[in-house]
C-alpha positions in Angstrom: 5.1 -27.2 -56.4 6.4 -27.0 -52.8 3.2 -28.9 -51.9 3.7 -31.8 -54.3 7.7 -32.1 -53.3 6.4 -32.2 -49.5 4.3 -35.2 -50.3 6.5 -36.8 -52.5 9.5 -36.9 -49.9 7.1 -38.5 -47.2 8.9 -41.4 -46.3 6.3 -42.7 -43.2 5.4 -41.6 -40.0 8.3 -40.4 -37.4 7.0 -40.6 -34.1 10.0 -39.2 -32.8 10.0 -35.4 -33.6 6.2 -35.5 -32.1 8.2 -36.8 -28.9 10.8 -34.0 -29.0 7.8 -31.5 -29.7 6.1 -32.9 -26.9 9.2 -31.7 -24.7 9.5 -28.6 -26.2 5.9 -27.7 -25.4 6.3 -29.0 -21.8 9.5 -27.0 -21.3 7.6 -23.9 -22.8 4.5 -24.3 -20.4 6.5 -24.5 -17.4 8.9 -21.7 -18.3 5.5 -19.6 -19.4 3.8 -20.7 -15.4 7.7 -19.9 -13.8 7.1 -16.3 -15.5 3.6 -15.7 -14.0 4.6 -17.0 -10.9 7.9 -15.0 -11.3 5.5 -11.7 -11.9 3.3 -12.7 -9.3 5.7 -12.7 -6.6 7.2 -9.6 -7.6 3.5 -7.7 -7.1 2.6 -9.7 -4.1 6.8 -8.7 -2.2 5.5 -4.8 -3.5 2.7 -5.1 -1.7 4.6 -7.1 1.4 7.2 -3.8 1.0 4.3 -1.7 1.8 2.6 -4.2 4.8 6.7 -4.4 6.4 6.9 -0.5 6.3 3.5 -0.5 8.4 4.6 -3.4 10.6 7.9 -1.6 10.9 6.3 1.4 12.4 3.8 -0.2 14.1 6.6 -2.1 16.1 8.3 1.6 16.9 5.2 2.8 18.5 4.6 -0.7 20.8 8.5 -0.1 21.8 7.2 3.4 22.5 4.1 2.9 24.8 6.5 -0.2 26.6 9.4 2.3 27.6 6.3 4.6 28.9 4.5 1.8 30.7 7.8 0.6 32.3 8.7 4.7 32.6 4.9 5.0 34.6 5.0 1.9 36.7 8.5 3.0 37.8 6.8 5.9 39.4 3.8 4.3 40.4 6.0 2.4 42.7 7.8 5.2 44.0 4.9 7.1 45.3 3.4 3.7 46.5 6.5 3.6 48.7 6.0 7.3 50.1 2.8 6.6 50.5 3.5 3.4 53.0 6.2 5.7 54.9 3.8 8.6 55.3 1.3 6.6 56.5 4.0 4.6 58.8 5.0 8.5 59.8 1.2 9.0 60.5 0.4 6.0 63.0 3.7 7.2 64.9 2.6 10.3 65.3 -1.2 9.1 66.3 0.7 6.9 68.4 2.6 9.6 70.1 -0.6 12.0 70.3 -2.6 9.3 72.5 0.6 9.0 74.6 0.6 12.9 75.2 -2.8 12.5 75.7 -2.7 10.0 78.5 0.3 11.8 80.5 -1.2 15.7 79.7 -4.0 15.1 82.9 -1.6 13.5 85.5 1.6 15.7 85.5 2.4 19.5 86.2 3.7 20.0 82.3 0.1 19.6 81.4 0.2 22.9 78.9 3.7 22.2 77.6 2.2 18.6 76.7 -0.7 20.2 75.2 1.5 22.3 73.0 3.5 19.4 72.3 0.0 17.4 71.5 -1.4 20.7 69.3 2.2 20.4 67.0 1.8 16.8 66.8 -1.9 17.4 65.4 -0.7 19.6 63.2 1.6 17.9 61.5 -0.7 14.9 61.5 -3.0 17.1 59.4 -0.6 17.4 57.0 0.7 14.4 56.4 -3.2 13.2 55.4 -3.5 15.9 53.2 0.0 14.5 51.6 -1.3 11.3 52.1 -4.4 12.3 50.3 -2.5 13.5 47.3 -0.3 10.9 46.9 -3.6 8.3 46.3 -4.6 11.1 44.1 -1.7 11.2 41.9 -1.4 7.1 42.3 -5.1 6.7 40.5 -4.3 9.3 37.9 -0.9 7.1 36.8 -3.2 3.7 36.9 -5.8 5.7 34.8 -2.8 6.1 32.7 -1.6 2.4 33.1 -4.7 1.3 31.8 -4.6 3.9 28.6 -1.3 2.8 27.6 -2.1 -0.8 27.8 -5.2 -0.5 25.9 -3.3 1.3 23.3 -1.3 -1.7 23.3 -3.7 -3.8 22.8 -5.0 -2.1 20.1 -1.9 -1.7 18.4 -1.2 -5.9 18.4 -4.6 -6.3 17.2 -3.9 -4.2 14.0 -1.0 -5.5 13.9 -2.6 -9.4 13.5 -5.1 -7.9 11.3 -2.0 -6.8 8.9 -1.0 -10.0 9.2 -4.2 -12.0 8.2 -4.8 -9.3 4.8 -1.2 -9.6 3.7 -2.1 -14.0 3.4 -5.0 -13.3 2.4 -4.1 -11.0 -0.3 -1.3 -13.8 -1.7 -4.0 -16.8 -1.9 -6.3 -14.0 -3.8 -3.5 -12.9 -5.9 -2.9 -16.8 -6.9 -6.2 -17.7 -7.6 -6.6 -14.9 -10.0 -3.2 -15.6 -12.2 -4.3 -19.5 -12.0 -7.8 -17.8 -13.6 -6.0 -16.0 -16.3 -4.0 -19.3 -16.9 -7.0 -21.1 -17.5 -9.2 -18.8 -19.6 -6.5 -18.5 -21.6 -6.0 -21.9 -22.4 -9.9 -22.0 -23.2 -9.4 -19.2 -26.1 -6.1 -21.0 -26.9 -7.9 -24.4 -27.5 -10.4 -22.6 -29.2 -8.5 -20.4 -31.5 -6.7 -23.3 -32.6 -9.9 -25.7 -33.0 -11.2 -22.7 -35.4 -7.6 -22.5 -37.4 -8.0 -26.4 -38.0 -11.2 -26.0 -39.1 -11.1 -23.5 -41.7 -7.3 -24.5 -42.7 -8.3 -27.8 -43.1 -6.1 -30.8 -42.3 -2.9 -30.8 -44.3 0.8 -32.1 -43.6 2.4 -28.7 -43.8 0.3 -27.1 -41.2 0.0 -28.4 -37.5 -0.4 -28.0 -33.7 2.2 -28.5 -31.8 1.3 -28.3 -28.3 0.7 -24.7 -27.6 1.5 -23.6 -31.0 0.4 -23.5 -34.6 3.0 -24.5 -37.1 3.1 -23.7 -40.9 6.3 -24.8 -43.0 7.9 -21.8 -44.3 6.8 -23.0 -47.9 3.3 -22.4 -47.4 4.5 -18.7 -47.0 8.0 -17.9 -48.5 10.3 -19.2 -51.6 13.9 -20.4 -50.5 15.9 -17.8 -48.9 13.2 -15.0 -49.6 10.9 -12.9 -46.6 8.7 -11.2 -49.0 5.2 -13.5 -48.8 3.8 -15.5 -51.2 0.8 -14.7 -53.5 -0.4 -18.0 -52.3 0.0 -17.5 -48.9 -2.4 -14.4 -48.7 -5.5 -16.6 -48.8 -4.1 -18.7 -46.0 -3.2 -15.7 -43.8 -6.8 -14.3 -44.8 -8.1 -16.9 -42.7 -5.4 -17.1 -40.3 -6.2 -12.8 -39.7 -9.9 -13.7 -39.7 -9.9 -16.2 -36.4 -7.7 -13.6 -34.9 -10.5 -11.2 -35.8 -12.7 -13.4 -34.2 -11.0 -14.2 -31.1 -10.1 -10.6 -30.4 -14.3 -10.0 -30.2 -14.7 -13.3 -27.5 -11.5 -12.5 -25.3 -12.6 -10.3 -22.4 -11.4 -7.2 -21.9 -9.1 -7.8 -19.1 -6.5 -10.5 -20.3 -3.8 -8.8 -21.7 -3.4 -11.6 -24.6 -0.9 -11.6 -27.5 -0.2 -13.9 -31.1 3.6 -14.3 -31.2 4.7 -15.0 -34.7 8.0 -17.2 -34.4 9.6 -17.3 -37.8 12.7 -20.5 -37.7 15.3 -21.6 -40.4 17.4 -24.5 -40.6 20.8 -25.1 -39.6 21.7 -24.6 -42.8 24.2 -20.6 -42.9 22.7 -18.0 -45.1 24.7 -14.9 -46.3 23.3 -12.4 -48.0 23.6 -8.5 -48.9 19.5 -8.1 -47.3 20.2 -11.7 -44.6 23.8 -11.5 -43.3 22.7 -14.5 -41.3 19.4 -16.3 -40.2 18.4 -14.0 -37.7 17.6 -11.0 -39.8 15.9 -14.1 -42.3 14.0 -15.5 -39.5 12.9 -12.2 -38.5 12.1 -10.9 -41.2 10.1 -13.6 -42.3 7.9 -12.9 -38.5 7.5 -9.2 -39.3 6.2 -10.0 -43.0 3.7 -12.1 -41.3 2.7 -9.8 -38.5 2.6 -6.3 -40.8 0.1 -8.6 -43.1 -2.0 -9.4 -40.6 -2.5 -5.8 -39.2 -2.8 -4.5 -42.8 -6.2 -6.7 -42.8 -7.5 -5.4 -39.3 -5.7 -7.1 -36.4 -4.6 -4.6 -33.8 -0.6 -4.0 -33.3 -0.9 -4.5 -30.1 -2.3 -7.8 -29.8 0.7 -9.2 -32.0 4.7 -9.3 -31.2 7.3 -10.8 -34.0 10.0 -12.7 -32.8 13.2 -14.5 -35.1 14.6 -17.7 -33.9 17.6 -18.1 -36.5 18.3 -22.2 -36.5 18.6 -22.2 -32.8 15.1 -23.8 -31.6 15.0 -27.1 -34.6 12.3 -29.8 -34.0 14.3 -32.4 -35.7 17.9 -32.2 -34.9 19.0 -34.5 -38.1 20.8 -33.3 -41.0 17.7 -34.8 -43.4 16.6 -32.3 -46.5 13.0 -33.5 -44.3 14.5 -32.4 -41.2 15.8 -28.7 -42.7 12.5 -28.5 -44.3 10.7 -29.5 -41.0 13.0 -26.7 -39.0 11.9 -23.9 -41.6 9.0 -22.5 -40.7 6.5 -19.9 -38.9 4.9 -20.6 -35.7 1.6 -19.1 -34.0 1.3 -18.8 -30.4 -1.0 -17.9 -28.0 -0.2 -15.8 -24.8 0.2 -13.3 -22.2 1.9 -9.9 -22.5 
């Protein structure tokens, strides 16, 4: 009867509700991509938490080995500069000794001078063993120079090498979701192609962009959310593709069927519907519980009530409330 009224009130073709459709399946795709991309980023800035943390303490260590390289050159400078005045010290004193030297055969002080030249030879003795010591400890700090410089080096190169994963981690991260995206438009277009097909092509069931549309009628009297006889055959076929899809989808898209159930603008009030809400989702969760009790799994479908608050056709037409009522099918991600 619904069927025959549906037909009868067919006026012609209105072009523009397809247009608004058109639009609301646009706005839904690019809300749907702002999600994944919203989800992407928040993986890809846990992982960059992670990578900072590293960098972060990487960065503490460099700071680290500069204060000791700057500590170690400091010193390396200072015993450079004892080094120069100990061997300044030492040509005096050589200086001195081959004076001594030259006067201790000529004058009458010859033994004190040879004293004096035995003290001075003495002490030039030790000042080559300090001298000796001093290169000593000099090569053991540039041995350590070249350590903490090499550590540095080291530590810049991982440090790069962070760098170039955590970018190459984000372009791998967004080629995957633009993957997902696209395989599951594949099963989408498919899915629906196989609804069509077995549903056949009649006024009260459509595709709507990204979504398969029934008019409430085909599943509910007026008012009511307990299912038609007649719609049981429909939703037979309707659980069957589902069946069917749920064996071709691989294993690793977490995929879902949201049933959307709408009313029209029209306010009901009711002891069971205080308002549309509980109507409109009621009318979703008679859908969904029917399609589980013939085999599709829970957790591949999520019911969701709309009330009159998402119309296709905004006008106050008995076509446009009847146009407004009804329960969508859509395709997507958890």
């Amino acid at each position: 009867m619904a069927l025959g009224r549906t037909r009868r009130g067919y006026r012609g073709i209105d072009y523009w509700p397809g247009f608004v459709d058109a639009l609301s399946t646009l706005l839904l795709v690019f809300v749907f991509l702002i999600s994944v991309f919203m989800i992407a980023q928040f993986f890809l800035s846990q992982e960059l938490t992670g990578k900072d943390n590293a960098l972060t303490r990487l960065n503490a260590q460099i700071r680290q080995l500069s204060e000791l390289l700057a500590l170690e050159r400091s010193g390396s400078t200072t015993l450079e500069d004892q080094l120069a005045s100990l061997r300044a010290s030492l040509k005096s004193a050589e200086t001195e000794r081959d004076r001594l030297r030259g006067a201790a055969g000529s004058g009458a002080d010859s033994k004190a001078l040879a004293s004096e030249l035995e003290a001075e030879r003495s002490l030039s003795q030790q000042q080559i063993s300090q001298i000796a010591l001093l290169n000593q400890q000099i090569a053991a700090l540039r041995r350590q120079l070249a350590a903490i410089e090499s550590a540095l080096e080291v530590s810049e190169k991982r440090n790069k090498e962070s760098q170039t994963k955590l970018t190459e981690l984000g372009q791998r991260l967004n080629v995957a979701l633009a993957q997902r995206v696209q395989e599951l438009q594949r099963y989408r277009s498919e899915f629906f192609g196989r609804l069509r097909e077995i549903l056949g092509n009649r006024p009260e069931i459509r595709i709507v962009g990204d979504r398969f549309v029934f008019q409430s009628e085909v599943f509910f009297d007026r008012g009511s959310a307990t299912l038609r006889p007649e719609a049981r055959p429909e939703l037979d076929k309707v659980a069957n593709a589902l069946l069917d899809l749920a064996n071709r989808v691989p294993k690793d898209i977490a995929w879902v069927i949201r049933v959307d159930g709408h009313t029209d603008v029209r306010p009901i009030s009711s002891e069971r519907f205080p308002s549309n809400w509980e109507l409109s989702s009621s009318r979703a969760i008679s859908v969904v519980q029917y399609l589980i009790a013939r085999g599709v799994k829970p957790e591949n479908l999520v019911a969701a009530g709309f009330g009159e608050f998402q119309p296709i056709d905004p006008s106050g037409s008995e076509e446009a409330y009847s146009r407004n009522r009804r329960i969508e099918l859509k395709l997507t991600e958890r």
